[in-house]
C-alpha positions, 0 to 999 in steps of 0.5 A: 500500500502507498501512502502520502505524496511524492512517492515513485513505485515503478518496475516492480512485481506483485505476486500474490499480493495482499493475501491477509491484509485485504487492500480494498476490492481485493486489489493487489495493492493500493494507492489511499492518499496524497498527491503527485504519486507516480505507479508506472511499469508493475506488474501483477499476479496472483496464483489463485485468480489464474484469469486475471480477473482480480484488480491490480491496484485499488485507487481512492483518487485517480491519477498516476497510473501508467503501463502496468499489467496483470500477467504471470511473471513465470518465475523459474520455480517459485515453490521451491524458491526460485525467483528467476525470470522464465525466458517468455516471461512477460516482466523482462521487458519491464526490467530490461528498459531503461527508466530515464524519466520520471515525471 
């Protein structure tokens, strides 16, 4: 969860997110207040809404959300811990671009 103002959250993965504490909707995270907050380039997912269905990120006031999905991240093994990106994973090409602007 995001609070307060000024905060920058990009190129992250959310993976079965927000099991217990419950964002509101059932959202992977959430954004409940501030301003000037910039959520760019996330991914999400989680394991038990295998259709994608379940929000990404709740929004109490809209604004800043850019180019972020919903997607299996296709980990390696992550039973077993291994938290490497599969070749076709869907993330890599969140992490291979070059972050050089921010708003």
């Amino acid at each position: 969860m995001v609070w307060g103002d000024h905060n920058i959250f990009v190129d992250n993965i959310l993976y079965n997110n927000n099991e217990i504490a419950g964002a509101a909707a059932g959202a992977q995270a959430g954004l409940y207040s501030g301003t000037a907050n910039f959520v760019d380039h996330n991914l999400a997912w989680n394991t038990s809404d295998p259709g994608g269905k379940r929000l990404d990120w709740y929004v109490k006031k809209g604004c800043c959300l850019k180019n972020n999905l919903i997607a299996d991240p296709l980990f390696l093994d992550p039973a077993h811990p291994n938290w490497d990106l599969g070749p076709s994973s869907p993330a890599k090409e969140l992490a291979s671009r070059v972050c050089s602007k921010l708003p």
